[in-house]
N, C-alpha and C positions, 0 to 999 in steps of 0.2 A: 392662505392665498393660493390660487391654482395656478398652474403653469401660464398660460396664458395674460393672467392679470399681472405676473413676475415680468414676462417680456413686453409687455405692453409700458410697464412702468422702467424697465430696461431703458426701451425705444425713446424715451421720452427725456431720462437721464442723460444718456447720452449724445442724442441731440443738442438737448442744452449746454454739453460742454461743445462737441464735435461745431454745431451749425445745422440748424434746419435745413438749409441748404443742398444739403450734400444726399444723396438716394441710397435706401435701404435696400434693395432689390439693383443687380445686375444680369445681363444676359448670359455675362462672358467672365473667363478670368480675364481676356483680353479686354476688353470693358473698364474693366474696373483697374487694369494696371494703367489703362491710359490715363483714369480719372487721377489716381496718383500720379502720373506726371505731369496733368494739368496742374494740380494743385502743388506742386514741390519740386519738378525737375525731374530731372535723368536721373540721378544719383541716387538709387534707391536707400542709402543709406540718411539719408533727411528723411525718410515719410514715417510719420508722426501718425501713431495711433491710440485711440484711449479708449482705457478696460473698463470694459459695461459693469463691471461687479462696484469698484474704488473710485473709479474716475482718474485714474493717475493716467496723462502722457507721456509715453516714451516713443522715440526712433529708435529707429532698427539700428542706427548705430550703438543707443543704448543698450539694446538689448546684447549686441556681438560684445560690447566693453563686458558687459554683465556675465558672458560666458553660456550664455542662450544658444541654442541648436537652431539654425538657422528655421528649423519648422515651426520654434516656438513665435519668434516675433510677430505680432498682432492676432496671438491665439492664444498666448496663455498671459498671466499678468508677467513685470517684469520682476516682482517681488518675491516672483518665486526662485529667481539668483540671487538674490540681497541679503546680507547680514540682518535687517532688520526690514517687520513687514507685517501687517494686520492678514487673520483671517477673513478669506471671500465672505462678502455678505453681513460684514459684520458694520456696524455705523465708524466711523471714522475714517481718516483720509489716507489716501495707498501712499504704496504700492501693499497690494495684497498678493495670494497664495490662490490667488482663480486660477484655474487652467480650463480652457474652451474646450480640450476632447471629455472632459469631466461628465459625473449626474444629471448635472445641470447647466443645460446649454445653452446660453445667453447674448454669446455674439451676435451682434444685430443685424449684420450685413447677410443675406442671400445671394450666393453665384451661383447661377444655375449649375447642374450636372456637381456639383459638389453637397457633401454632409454635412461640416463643419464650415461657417463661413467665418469671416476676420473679424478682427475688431473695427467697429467706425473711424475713420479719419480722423485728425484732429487739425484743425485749420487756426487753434488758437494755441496762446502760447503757456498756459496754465501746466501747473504737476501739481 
């Protein structure tokens, strides 16, 4: 499978947990923080993101429990702090061992002037 058909089939996984709803593509990081505070509040610790590899939802409060660097949250999976955890890309349910600055770079979200964008939103209440 080439790169492209991998993120296309990505965009599409993740959607369906995330919500069609919600936009792949931002201008701004300011953009995109506001769209998290529409959807969850001020409290940046509620915003719920899910890993385009597993599909598993965590917040950022998950992630700080988890012992995560705050640059990790909504870039890398949260499986990668957890006693137990599937390899990226592998069939079964997360949390996995993805990490976003990785080979293979699958985070779905684009912020302009940035390389590495986040993981999608998660506006449901699934892990």
């Amino acid at each position: 499978m080439d790169k492209k058909t991998a993120t296309d089939k990505t965009k599409k996984a993740v959607q369906e947990i995330a919500g069609d709803e919600l936009p792949l593509e931002y201008e701004s990081i300011e953009e995109w923080r506001a769209e998290a505070r529409e959807l969850f509040g001020d409290d940046g610790m509620k915003w719920r993101f899910v890993c385009p590899s597993c599909g598993y939802v965590a917040s950022i409060q998950d992630w700080k429990d988890a012992g995560a660097s705050s640059g990790e949250a909504a870039f890398s999976c949260i499986g990668r702090h957890l006693d137990k955890c599937h390899d990226a890309f592998q069939k079964g349910q997360g949390p996995c061992n993805y990490a976003g600055g990785g080979l293979f770079r699958i985070n779905p979200i684009k912020i302009k002037g940035m390389d590495i964008g986040p993981f999608q939103f998660s506006v449901g209440g699934a892990r």
